[in-house]
N, C-alpha and C positions, 0 to 999 in steps of 0.2 A: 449703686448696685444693691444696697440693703432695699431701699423701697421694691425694687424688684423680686425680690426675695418675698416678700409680705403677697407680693400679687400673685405668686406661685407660680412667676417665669424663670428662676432662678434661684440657685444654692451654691450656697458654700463650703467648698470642701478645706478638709484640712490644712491645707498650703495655702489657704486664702484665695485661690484662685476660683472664681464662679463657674458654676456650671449652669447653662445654659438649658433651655429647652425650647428642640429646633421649632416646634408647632407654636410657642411663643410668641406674642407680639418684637420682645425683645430680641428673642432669639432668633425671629426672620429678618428683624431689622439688621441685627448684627453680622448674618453671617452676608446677607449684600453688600455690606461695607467690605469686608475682607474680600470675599469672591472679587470685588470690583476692583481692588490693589492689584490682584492676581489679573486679572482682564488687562487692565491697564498696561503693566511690563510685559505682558504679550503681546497685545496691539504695538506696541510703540517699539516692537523687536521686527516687526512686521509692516508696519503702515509706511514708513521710509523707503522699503522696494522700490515701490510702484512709482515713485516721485522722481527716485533716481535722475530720468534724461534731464528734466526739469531742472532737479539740481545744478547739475552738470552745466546745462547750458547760461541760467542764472549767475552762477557763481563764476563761471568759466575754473570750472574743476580740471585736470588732465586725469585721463582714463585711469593713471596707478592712483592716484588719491582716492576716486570717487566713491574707492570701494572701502574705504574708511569713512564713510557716514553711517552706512550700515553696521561694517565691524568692529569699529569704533565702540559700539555700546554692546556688541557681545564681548568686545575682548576685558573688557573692564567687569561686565555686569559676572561675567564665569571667574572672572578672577577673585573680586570679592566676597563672592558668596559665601564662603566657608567662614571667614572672617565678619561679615556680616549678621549670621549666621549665631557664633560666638555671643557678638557684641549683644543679640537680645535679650541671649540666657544669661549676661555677667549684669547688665545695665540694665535691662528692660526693654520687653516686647514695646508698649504703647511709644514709648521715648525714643527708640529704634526708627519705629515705624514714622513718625513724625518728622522725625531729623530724612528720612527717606523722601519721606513727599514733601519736603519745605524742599530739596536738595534738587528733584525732579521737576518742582513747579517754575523753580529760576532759571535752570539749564534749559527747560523747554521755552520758554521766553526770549533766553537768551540766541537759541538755537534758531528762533523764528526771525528772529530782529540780524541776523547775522549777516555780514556784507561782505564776508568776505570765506575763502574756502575752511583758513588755517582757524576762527574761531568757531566755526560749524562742528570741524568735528574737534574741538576741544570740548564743545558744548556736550557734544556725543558723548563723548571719553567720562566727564562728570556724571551726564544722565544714568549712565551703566551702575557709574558705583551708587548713586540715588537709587536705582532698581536694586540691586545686591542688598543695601540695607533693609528693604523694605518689604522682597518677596516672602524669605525666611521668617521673619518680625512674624508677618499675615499667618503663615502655616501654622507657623506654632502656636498663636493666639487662638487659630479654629482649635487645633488638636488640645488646648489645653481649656476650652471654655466650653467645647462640646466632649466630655471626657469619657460618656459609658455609652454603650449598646447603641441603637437602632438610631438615634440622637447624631453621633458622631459620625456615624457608617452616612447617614445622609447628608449631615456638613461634608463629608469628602465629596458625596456622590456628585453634588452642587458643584465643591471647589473644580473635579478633574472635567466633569462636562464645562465649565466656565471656560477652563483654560482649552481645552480644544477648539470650544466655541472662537474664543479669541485669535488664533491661530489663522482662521482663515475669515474672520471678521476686521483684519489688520489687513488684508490683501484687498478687500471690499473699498474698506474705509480710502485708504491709501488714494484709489484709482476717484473716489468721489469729489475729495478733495481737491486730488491735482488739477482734475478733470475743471472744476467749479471755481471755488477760490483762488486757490491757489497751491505752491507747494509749503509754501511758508504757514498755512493754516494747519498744516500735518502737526507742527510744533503747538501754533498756537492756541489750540482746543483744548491743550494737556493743563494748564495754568488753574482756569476755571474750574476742571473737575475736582485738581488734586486739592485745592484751597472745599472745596465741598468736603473730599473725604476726610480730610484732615479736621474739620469741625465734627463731623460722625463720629470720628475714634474721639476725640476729647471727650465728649459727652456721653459715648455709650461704654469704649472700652476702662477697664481696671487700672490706676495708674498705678505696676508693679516696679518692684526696685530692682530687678534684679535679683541675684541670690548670692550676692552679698556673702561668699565665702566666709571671708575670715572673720569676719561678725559671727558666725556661727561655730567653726568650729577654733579659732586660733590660732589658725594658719595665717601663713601669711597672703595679703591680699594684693601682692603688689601684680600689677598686668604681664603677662607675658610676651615683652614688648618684642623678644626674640622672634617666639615663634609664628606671630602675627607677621613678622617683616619675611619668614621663612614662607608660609604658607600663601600668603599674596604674589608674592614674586614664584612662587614655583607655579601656581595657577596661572597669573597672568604669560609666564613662556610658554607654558602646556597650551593653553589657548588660543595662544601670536601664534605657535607655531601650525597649530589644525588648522586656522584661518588662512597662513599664509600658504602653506601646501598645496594646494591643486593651481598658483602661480607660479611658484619657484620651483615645483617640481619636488617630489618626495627625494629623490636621491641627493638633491642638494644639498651644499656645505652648510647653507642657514638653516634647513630645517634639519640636518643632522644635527648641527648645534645646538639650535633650540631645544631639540624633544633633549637632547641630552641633559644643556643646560638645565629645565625644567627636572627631569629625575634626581640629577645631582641634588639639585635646591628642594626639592620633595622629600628625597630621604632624609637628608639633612633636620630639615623640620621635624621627620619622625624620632631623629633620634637626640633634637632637643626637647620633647614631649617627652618620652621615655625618662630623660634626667630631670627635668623643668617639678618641678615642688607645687606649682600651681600650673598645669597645662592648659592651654588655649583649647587644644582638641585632646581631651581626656580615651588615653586610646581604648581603654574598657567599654567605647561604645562601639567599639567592631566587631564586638563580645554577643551581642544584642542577639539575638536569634533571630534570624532570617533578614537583617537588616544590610547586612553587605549584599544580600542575593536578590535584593528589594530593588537597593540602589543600581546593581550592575544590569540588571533584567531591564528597568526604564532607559540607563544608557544604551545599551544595542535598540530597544524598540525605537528610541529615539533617531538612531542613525538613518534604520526605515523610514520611517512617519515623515521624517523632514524632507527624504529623496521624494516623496509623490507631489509636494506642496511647491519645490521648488521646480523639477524638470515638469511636471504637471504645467505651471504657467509658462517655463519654455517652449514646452511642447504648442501650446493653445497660441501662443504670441507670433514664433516664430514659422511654424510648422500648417497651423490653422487659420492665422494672422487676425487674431483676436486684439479688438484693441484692449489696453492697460486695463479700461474699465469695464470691460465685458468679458474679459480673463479673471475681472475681482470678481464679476455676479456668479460666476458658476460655480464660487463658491461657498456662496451661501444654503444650498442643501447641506451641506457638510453638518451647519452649524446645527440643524433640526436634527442630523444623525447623532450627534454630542449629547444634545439634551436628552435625546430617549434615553442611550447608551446608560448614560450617568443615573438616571432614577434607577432603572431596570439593575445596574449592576450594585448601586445601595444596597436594593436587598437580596439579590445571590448571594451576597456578599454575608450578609445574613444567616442567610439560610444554607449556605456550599460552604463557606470559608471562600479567604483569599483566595487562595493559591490553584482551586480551579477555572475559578474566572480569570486571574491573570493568564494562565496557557490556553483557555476559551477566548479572550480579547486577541494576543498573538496573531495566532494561526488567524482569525476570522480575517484582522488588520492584512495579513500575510495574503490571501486573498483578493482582497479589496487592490494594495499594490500591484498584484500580479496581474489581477483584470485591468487595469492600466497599460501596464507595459504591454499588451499585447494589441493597443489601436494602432489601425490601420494608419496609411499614410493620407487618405482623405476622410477622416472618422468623423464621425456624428455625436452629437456630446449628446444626447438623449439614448442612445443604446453603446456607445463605445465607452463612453466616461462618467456617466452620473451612476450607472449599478456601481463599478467600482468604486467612487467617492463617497457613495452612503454604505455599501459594504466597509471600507476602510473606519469609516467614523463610528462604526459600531463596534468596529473591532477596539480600537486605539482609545473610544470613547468610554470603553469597561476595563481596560488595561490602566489607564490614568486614575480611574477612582481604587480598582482592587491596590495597585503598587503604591499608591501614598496610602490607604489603610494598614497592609501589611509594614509598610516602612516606619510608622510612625506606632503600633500596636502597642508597644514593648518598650519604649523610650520613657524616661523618666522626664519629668514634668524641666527641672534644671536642665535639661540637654535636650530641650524640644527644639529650643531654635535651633542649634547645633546639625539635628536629623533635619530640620528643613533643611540648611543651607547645605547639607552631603546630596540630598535628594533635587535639590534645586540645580547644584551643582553637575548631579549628573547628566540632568536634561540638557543642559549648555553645553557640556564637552563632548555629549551623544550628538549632537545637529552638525554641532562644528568637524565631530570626526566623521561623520555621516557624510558631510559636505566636501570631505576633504579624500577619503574613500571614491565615495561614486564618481565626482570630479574628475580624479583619473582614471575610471572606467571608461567614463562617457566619451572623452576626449581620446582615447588609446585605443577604442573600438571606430572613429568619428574617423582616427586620421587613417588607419590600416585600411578604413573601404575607399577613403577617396583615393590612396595611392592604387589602388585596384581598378581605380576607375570608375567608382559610383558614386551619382550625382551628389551634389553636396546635400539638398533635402534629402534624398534616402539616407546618406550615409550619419547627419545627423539625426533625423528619427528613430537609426537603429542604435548610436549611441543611446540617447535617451530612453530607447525598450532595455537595453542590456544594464545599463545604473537601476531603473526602475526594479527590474530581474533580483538586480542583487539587493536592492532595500527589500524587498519581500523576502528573500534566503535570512537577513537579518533579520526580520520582525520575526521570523517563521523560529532562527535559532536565541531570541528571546525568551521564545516559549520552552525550552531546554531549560536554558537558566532560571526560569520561575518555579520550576522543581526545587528548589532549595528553599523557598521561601515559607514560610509560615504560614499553615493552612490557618489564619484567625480568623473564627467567624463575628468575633464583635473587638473593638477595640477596647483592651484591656485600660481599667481605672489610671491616671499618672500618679506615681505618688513620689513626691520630693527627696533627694538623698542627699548626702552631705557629696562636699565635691571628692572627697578623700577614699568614698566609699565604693567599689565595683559595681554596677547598674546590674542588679540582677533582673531578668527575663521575666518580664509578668508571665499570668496565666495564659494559655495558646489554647483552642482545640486542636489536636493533629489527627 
């Protein structure tokens, strides 16, 4: 990184961590590296859908399992995050990120080669927490090596269009694969790239150590083996149980349990932090300005975004009878609405502050869902569904850059992994409870017309307008909750604190 310095792609700030600059040789190298960790855990959340029957039939899966290939690496991947999260800010982003894609490239191997149901989705179960160490690691590494003004605001801009991109370039991929290869190459492709990006981060990223507490201040440095076992287990319930709801039914005794279980084991953990002398999750960062209304504002838009992606290809499959692979191409306009989205809302971002382009992305997103929910029952994807799908990705494509800018503004350099894995976090249990929500819409609205007597195509096309309906109310009351957030129009400098010390709020414009 010194030679870099000398070419005048990079600097060194006080905490020894480089800053970048994005027009850079370095700096465009670098941020494809990370962007592409971030693509990656989204694709591979996605590209398994479509494969599904395949599965199924291959393995000779029974229908309650099969849905644990899929859930399998959300329910792991949501659970660790915050813990993952942790580990980059105590150990080290680069080391994090590393132990991440060694972890992802064996289980996707392993996941391919698998012969059988039960090690498929053990392989799943492993890949999630491989993602969880690895997503956070990436964020914090952009937010900490692209650290001031125009520089940083376009690392995000990149980061939030990538990940939309990925979103519905995982439904593409998925339908390619199965379709060609096979469904075993969904796994297989993963090996090759992450052994690539894992040489990129050697070579380009900072080997950081961490921050290394009690070397600094005297404290003690011993891990907070508690609340790490606290916070993992109350995520992984909160998670089990969103996934399992729209199965077992919300009034049910498991999922009464679970969510319960889950709060028990949550507060719990808060109030071993509270006493804990070295916390895992240092609760002075809820302190943060605008960073809980950052995080809460991406989980509701989340709940939306995910209803249009998932009843969208019901809709087209079962409704329009689209095959697997011609349900993935229609959504590749999405991906070109992402890419504008994200340059364009860089520099609003700039130039407005956050906090009107997050409730300008909303409402647009909110639109986009709702022109959805209202096709017909023999609709035309060229006037019924693609204004929608590019409206939606313009909306949700400038929502994803403003909310990780504002989320991460004001965080201190020692707790950047930390705000990734809350903000990563929230995106996971926003899908899962989005999923678990509209679920029983769709199905509660599906069964009341057939006992009425309407066909079963009408009756579930109206389910699927009425979930759709309510993912746009969400996306639409996201934009409520972005009110609270921190009008920043440029991402304030990180500058390192001791762990003992309260994160006080960088500068903001308001």
């Amino acid at each position: 990184m010194a030679s870099a310095d000398q070419q005048g792609t990079a600097s060194v700030d006080g905490n020894g961590d480089a800053r970048l600059v994005l027009r850079s040789r370095l700096g465009a190298i670098t941020l494809v590296l990370l962007c592409a960790v971030q693509f990656l855990d989204i694709v591979d959340a996605a590209i398994v859908n479509v494969a599904l029957p395949s599965i199924q039939h291959s393995l000779r899966f029974s229908q309650q399992n099969l849905q644990w290939v899929a859930s399998g690496y959300v329910l792991t991947y949501g659970g660790f995050l915050l813990l993952g999260g942790r580990l980059a800010d105590l150990l080290g982003r680069r080391r994090m990120l590393l132990i991440g894609l060694s972890v992802f490239a064996v289980t996707s191997l392993t996941a391919g080669l698998a012969g059988n149901a039960g090690l498929l989705i053990a392989a799943r179960l492993v890949q999630g927490i491989g993602a969880a160490l690895m997503a956070p690691a990436a964020l914090s590494e952009l937010t900490t090596s692209f650290s001031e003004g125009k520089d940083r605001n376009g690392a995000l801009g990149v980061w939030g269009a990538v990940s939309g991109m990925a979103a519905a370039a995982g439904v593409f991929f998925g339908g390619v694969l199965t379709a060609g290869p096979g469904w075993r190459w969904v796994f297989f492709v993963n090996p090759p790239i992450y052994l690539l990006v894992a040489a990129g981060a050697i070579a380009l990223l900072a080997n950081d150590h961490g921050t290394k507490t009690g070397a600094r201040t005297g404290a003690s440095s011993a891990f907070d083996t508690q609340g790490a076992v606290l916070v993992t287990g109350g995520m992984l319930l909160l998670v089990y149980s969103l996934v399992r709801a729209p199965i077992v039914g919300w009034g049910s005794a498991q999922t009464v349990a679970t969510l319960g279980g889950s709060a028990i084991v949550l507060v719990a953990f808060v109030l071993n932090e509270i006493r804990s002398a070295n916390p895992l999750l240092p609760l002075a960062i809820v302190r943060i300005k605008g960073l809980v209304a950052a995080d809460l504002t991406q989980l509701i838009a989340f709940c939306g975004f995910f209803s249009l992606f998932f009843y969208a290809t019901l809709y087209m499959q079962e409704v329009l009878n689209y095959s697997p692979l011609k349900a993935g191409a229609a959504y590749l306009p999405i991906t070109a609405g992402f890419a504008i989205a994200g340059g364009l809302a860089s520099q609003l971002v700039t130039r407005l502050g956050t906090r009107p382009v997050v409730i300008a992305g909303c409402l647009l997103a909110a639109i986009g869902i709702y022109w959805v929910s209202r096709v017909p029952l023999h609709g035309s994807y060229p006037t019924d569904l693609l204004p929608g799908f590019l409206t939606m990705s313009l909306g949700a494509g400038a929502v994803f850059v403003s909310v990780t800018a504002a989320a991460n503004a004001s965080v201190p350099a020692d707790k950047a992994g930390l705000a990734a894995g809350l903000l990563n976090s929230s995106q996971q249990i926003g899908s899962a409870l989005g999923l678990a929500i509209l679920s029983a819409v769709a199905i509660s609205r599906t069964n009341h017309l057939l006992a009425s007597g309407t066909t079963p195509v009408e009756a579930t096309k109206d389910g699927y307008h009425l979930a759709l309906l309510v993912g746009s109310i969400m996306m639409a009351t996201a934009a409520l909750i972005a009110l609270r957030i921190g009008n920043t129009h440029q991402a304030a400098p990180l500058v390192m604190i001791n762990a003992d010390t309260t994160p006080e709020p960088g500068p903001t414009a308001t």
